[in-house]
C-alpha positions as a Markdown table, in Angstrom:
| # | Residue | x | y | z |
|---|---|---|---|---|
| 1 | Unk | 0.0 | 0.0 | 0.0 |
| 2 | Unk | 1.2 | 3.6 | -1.2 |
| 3 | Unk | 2.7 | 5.6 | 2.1 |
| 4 | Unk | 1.2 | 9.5 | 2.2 |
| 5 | Unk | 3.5 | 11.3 | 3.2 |
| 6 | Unk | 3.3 | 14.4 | 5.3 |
| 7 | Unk | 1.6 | 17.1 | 3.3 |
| 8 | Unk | 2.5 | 20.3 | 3.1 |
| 9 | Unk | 2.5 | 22.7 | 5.7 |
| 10 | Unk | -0.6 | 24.7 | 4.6 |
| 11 | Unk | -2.9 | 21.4 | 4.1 |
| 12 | Unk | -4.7 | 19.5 | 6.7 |
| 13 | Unk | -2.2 | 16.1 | 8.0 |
| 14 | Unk | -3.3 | 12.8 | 7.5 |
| 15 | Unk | -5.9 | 11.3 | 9.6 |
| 16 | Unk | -5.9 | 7.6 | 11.4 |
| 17 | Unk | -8.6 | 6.4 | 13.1 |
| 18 | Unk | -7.6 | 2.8 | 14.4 |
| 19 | Unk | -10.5 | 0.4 | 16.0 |
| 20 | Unk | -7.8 | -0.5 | 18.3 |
| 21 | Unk | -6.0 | -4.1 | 19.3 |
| 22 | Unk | -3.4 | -2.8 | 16.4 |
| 23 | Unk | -0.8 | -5.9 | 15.7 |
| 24 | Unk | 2.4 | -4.6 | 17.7 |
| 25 | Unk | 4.6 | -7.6 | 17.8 |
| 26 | Unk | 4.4 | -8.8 | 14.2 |
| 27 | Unk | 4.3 | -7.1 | 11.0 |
| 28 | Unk | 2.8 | -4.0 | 12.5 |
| 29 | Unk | 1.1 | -2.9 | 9.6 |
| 30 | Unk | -0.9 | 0.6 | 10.7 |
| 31 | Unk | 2.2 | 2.0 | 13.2 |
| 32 | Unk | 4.9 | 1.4 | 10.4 |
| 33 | Unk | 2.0 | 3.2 | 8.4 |
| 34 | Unk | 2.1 | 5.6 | 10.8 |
| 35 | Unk | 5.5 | 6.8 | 11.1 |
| 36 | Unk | 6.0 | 6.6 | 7.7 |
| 37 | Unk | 3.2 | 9.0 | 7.0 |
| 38 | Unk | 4.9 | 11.5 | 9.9 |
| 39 | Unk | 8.1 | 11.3 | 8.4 |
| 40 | Unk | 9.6 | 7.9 | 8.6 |
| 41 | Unk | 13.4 | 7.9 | 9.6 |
| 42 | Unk | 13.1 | 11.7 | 10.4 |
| 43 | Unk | 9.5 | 11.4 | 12.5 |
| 44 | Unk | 9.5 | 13.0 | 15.6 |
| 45 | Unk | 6.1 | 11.4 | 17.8 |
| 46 | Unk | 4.2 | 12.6 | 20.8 |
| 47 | Unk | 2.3 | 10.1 | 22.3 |
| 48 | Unk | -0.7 | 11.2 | 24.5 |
| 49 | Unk | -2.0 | 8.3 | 27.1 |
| 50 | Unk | -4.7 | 10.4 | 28.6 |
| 51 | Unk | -7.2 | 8.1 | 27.7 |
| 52 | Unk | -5.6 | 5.3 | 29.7 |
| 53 | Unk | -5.6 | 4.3 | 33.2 |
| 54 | Unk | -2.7 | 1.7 | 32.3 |
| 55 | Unk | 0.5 | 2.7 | 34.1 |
| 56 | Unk | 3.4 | 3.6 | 32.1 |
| 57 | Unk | 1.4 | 3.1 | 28.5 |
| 58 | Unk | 2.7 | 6.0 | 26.7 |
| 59 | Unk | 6.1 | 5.3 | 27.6 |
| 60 | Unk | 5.4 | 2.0 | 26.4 |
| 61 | Unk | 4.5 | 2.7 | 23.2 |
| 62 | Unk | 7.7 | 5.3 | 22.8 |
| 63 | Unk | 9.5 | 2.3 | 23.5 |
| 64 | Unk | 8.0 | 0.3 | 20.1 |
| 65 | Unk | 8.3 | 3.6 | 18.2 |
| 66 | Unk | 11.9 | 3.7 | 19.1 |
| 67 | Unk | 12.6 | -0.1 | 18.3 |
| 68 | Unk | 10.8 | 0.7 | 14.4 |
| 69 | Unk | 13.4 | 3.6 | 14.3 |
| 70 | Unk | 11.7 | 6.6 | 15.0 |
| 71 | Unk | 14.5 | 9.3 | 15.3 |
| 72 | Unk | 12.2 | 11.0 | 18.5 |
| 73 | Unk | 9.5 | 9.9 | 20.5 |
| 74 | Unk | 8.1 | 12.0 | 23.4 |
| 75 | Unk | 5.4 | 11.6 | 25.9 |
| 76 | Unk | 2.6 | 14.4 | 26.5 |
| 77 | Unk | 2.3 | 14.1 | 30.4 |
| 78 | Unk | -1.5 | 14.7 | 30.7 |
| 79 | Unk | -3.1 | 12.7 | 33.2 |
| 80 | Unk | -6.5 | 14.7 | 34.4 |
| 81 | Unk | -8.2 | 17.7 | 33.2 |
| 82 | Unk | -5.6 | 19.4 | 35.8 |
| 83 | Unk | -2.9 | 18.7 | 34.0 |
| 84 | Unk | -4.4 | 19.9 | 30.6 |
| 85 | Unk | -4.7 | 23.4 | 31.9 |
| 86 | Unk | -1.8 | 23.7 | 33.8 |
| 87 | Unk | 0.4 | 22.5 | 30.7 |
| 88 | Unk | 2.5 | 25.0 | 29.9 |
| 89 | Unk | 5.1 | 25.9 | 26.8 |
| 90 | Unk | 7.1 | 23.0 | 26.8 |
| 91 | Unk | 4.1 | 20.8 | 26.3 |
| 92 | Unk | 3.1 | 22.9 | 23.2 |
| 93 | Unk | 6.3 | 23.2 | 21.8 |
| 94 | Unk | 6.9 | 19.8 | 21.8 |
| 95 | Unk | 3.3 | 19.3 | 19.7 |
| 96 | Unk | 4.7 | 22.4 | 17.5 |
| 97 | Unk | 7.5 | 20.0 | 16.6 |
| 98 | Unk | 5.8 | 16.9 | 16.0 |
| 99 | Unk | 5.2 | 15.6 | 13.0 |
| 100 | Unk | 2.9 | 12.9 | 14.4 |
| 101 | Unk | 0.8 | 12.5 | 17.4 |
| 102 | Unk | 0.1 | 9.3 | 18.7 |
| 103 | Unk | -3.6 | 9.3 | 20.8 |
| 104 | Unk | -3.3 | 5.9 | 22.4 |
| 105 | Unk | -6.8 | 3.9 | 23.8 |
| 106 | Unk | -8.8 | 3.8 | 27.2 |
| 107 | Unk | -11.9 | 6.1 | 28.0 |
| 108 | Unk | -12.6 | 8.5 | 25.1 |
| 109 | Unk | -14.9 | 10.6 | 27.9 |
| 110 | Unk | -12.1 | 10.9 | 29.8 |
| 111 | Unk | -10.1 | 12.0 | 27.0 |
| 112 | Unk | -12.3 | 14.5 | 25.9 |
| 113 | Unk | -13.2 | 15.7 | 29.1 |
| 114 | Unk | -9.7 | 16.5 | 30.2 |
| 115 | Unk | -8.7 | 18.0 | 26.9 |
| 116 | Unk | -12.2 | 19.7 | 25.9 |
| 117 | Unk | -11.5 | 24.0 | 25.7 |
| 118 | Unk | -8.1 | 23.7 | 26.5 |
| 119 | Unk | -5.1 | 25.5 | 25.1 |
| 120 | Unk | -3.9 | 21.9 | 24.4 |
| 121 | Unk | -6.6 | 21.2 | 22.2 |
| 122 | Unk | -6.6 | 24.1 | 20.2 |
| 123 | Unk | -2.7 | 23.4 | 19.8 |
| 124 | Unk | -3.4 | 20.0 | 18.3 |
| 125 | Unk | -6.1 | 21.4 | 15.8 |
| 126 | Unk | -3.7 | 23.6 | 15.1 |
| 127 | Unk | -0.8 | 21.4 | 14.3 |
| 128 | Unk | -2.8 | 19.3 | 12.8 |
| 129 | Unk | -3.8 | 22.1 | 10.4 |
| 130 | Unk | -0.8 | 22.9 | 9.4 |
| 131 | Unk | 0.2 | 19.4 | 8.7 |
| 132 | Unk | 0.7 | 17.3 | 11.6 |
| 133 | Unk | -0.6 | 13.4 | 11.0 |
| 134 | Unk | -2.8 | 12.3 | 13.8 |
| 135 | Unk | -3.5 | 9.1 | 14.3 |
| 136 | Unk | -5.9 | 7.3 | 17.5 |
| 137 | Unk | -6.6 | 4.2 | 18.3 |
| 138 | Unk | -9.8 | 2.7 | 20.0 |
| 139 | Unk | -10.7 | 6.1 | 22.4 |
| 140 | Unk | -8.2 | 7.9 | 20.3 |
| 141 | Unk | -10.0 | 6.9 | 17.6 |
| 142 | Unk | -13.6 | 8.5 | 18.3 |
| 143 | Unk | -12.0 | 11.4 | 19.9 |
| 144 | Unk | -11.1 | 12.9 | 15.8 |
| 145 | Unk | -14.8 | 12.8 | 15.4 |
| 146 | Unk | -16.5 | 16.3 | 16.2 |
| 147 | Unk | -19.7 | 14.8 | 17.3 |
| 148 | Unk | -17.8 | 11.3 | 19.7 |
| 149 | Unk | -19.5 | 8.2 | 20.5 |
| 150 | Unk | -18.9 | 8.6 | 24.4 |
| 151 | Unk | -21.3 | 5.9 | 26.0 |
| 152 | Unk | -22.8 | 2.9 | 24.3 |
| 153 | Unk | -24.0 | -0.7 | 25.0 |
| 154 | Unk | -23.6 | -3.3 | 22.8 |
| 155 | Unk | -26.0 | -5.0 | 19.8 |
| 156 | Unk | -26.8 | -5.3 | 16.2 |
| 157 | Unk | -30.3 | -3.4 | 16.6 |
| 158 | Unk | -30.2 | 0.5 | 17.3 |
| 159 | Unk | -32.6 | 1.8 | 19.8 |
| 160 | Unk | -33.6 | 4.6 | 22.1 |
| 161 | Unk | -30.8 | 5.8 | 24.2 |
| 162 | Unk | -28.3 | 3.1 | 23.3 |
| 163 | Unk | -25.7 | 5.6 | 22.6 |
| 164 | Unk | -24.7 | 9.5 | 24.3 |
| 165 | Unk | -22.7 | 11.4 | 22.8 |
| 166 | Unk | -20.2 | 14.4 | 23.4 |
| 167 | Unk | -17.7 | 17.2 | 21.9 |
| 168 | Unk | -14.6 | 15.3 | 20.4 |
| 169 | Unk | -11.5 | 17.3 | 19.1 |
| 170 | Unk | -13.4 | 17.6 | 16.0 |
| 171 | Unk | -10.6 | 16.7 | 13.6 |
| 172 | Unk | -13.1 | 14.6 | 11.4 |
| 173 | Unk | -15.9 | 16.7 | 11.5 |
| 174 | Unk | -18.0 | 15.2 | 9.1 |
| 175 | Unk | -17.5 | 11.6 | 10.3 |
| 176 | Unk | -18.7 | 10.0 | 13.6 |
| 177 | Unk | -16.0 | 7.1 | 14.0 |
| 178 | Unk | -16.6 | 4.2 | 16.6 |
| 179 | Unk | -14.4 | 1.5 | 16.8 |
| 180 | Unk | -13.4 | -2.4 | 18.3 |
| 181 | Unk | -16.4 | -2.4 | 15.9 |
| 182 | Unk | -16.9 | -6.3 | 14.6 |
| 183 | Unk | -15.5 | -7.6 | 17.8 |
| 184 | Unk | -17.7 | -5.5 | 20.6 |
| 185 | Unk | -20.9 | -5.9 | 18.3 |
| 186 | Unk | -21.5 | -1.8 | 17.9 |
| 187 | Unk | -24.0 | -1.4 | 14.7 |
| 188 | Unk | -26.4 | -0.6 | 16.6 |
| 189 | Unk | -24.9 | 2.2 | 18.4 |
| 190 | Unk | -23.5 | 3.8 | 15.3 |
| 191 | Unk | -27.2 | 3.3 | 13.8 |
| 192 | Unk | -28.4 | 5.0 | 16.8 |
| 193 | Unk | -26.3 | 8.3 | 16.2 |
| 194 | Unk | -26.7 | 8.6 | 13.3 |
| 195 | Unk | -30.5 | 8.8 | 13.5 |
| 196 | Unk | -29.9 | 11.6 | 16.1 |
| 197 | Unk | -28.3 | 13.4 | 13.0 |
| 198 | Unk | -28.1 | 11.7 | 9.6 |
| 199 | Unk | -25.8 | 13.8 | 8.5 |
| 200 | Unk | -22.5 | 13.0 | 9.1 |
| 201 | Unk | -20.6 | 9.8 | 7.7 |
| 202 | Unk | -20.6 | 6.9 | 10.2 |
| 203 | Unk | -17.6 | 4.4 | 10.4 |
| 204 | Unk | -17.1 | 1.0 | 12.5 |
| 205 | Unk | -13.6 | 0.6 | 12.4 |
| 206 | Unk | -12.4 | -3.3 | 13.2 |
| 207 | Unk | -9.8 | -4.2 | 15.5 |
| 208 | Unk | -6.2 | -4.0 | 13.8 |
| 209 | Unk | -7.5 | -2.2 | 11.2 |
| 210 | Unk | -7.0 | 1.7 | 10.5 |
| 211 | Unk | -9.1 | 4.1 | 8.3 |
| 212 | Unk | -6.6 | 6.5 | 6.7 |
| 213 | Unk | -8.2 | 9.9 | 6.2 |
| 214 | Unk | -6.8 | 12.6 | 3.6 |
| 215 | Unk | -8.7 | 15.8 | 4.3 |
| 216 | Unk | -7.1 | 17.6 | 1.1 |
| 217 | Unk | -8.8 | 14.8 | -1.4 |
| 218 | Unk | -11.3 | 13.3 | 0.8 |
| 219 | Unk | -10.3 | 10.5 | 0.2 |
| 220 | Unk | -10.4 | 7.2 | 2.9 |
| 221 | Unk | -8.5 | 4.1 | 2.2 |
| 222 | Unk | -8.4 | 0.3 | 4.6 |
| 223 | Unk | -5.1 | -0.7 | 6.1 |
| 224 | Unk | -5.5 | -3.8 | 8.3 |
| 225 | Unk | -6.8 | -7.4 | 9.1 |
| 226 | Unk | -10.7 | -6.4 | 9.4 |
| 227 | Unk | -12.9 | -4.0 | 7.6 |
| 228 | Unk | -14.1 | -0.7 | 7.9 |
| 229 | Unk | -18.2 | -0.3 | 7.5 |
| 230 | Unk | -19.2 | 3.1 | 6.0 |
| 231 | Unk | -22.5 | 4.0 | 7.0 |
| 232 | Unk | -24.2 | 7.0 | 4.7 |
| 233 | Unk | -27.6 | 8.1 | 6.1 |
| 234 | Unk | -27.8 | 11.5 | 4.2 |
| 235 | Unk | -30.7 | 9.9 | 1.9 |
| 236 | Unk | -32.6 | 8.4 | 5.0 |
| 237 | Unk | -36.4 | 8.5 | 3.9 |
| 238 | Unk | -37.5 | 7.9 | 7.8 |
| 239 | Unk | -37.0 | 7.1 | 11.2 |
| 240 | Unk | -39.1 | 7.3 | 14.7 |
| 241 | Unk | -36.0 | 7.9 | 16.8 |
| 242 | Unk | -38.1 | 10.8 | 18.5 |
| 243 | Unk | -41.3 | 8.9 | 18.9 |
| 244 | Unk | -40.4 | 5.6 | 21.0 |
| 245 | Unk | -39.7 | 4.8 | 24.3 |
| 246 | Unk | -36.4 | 4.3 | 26.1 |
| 247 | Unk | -34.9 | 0.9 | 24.6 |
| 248 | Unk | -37.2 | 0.4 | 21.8 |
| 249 | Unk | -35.8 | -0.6 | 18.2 |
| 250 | Unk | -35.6 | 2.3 | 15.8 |
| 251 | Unk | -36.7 | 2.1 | 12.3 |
| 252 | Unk | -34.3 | 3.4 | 10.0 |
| 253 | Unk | -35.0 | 3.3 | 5.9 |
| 254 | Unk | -32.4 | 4.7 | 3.2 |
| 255 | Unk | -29.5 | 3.8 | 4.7 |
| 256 | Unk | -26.6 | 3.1 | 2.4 |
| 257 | Unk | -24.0 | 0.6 | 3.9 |
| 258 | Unk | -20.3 | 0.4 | 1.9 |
| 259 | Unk | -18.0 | -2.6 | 3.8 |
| 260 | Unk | -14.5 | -1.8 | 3.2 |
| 261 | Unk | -11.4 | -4.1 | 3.4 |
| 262 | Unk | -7.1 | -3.7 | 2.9 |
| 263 | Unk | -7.1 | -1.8 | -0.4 |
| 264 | Unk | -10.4 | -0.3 | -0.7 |
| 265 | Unk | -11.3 | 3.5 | -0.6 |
| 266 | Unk | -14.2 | 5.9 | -0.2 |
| 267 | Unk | -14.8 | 9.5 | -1.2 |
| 268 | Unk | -15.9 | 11.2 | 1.2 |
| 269 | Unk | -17.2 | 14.0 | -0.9 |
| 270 | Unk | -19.3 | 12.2 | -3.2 |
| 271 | Unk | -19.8 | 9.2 | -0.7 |
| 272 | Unk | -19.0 | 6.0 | -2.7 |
| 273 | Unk | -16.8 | 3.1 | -2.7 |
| 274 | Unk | -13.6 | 2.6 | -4.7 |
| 275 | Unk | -13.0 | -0.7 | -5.4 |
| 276 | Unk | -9.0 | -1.9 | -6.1 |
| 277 | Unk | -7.8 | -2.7 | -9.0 |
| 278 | Unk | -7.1 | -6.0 | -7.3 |
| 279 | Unk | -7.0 | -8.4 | -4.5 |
| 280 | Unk | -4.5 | -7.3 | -2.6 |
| 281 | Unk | -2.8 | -9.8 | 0.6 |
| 282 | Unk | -1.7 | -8.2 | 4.3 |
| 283 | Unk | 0.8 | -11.0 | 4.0 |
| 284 | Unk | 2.2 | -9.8 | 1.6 |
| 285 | Unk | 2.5 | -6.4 | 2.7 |
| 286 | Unk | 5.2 | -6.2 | 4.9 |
| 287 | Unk | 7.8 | -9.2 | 5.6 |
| 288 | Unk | 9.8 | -8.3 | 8.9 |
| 289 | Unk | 11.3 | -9.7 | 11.9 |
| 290 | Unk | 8.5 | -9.2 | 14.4 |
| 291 | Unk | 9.7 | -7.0 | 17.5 |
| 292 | Unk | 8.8 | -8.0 | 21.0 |
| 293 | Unk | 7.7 | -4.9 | 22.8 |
| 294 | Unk | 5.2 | -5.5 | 25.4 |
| 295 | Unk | 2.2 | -2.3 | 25.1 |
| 296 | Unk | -0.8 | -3.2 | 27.6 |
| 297 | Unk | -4.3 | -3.8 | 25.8 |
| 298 | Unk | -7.1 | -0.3 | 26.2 |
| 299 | Unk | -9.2 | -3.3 | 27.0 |
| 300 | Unk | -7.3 | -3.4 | 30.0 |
| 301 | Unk | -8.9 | 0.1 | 31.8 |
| 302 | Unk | -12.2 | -0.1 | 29.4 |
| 303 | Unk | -15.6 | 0.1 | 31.8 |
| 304 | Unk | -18.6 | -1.8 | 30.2 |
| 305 | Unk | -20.2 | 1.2 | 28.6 |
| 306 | Unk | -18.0 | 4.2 | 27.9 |
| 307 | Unk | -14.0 | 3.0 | 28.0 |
| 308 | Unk | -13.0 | 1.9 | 24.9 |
């Protein structure tokens, strides 16, 4: 798969969203993607571990950005909302120099909620403006979405109240992005924001899978072992979201549903599917020595409803 490079400093970076459970011990696909997007050899990373309540998980994850050869990997020290508004200019100088930041998994409400109006957050919509590649995996993940997935419960069928939402950093604003998708059984939560507000683009990322955004194109493409579901509700004829009770099934009709694997892309513009020109192999892709570096699961801190 073709690496994007970092774009130019007046253009938008690349996006990530990862549905989380990303393959670090063997080829490791979507983070050699990653760095190679921010700069490869010459990538300086900031990781941000807000979102965990693992010990030590952004320093972990320096460590296997180090061992693929990153040149300079740093860790954002934000723990609480505290430490968001008490950072001061050597946290924002070290996201002026990044060239990629790394939003690792956990609770995507307690990400947003430490980070929401902050100086920090306007920093990173600001790097990421000017070029930055972001990428997020699992929390990370729905935390690029302006309008974040931040509770849910489980199941194939959407239905009153199954899902609340919040303020993410709005870095996809046109997309609402949830993720562990296949695995955590979460169509029906997507489903269910989506008929709050058809508007937006809906994705279900899979585990170990990214969806690579370019905002100057609008263009997605699949990297990964799963699939990435597109879920386009802009021609939805009707739904009685706002008419039953707490827990009922919603009806939904017009939906459009694109499933997207390694290779595939979307426009987001004109909101259809671009096949590949052929079949194409993660095997293939990448044939490495696999590095042992031990980064604890987001599954590890997630709570039933909101941690991802």
């Amino acid at each position: 798969m073709e690496i994007l490079t970092v774009p130019h400093s007046t253009h938008p970076g690349l996006l990530m969203a990862i549905g989380g459970a990303e393959d670090k011990t063997r080829q490791r696909l979507i983070l050699r993607y990653f760095l190679e997007a921010a700069g490869g050899d010459d990538a300086n990373i900031v990781v941000l571990a807000t979102a965990s309540e693992v010990p030590d998980t952004g320093e972990r994850y320096a460590e296997l950005f180090y061992k693929l050869r990153c040149e300079t990997v740093e860790v954002l020290k934000i723990e609480n909302r505290e430490d968001a508004l008490a950072a001061g200019p050597e946290a924002h100088d070290l996201l002026e120099f990044a060239t990629g930041l790394f939003i690792t998994g956990g609770s995507q409400l307690k990400l947003s909620s430490a980070l929401g109006g902050t100086p920090i957050a306007d920093t990173i919509r600001e790097r990421h403006k000017a070029g930055m590649v972001v990428a997020g995996t699992s929390a990370g993940a729905a935390l690029l979405s302006e309008h974040m997935i931040a509770l849910g419960d489980s199941g194939g069928t959407p239905r009153r109240r199954l899902v609340h939402m919040a303020q993410g950093l709005g870095l996809a604003p046109d997309l609402i992005i949830d993720q562990h998708f296949r695995r955590r059984d979460r169509l029906g939560r997507l489903l269910t924001a989506l008929s709050y507000n058809p508007e937006p683009l809906g994705l279900g990322v899979d585990e170990d899978t990214a969806a690579i955004i370019e905002p100057g194109p609008g263009t997605l493409s699949v990297l990964g072992a799963g699939a990435v579901l597109v879920v386009d509700g802009s021609a939805l004829r009707y739904t009685d979201s706002w008419a039953v009770h707490r827990g009922q099934p919603l009806a939904m009709m017009g939906l459009k549903l694109d499933f997207l694997t390694t290779g595939c892309r979307y426009d987001l513009r004109k909101r259809e599917g671009i096949a590949p020109t052929s079949a194409v192999r993660i095997g293939t892709l990448i044939e490495e020595t696999p590095i042992e570096v031990e980064v604890p699961s987001e599954e590890v801190a997630a709570s039933p409803d909101g941690g991802e």
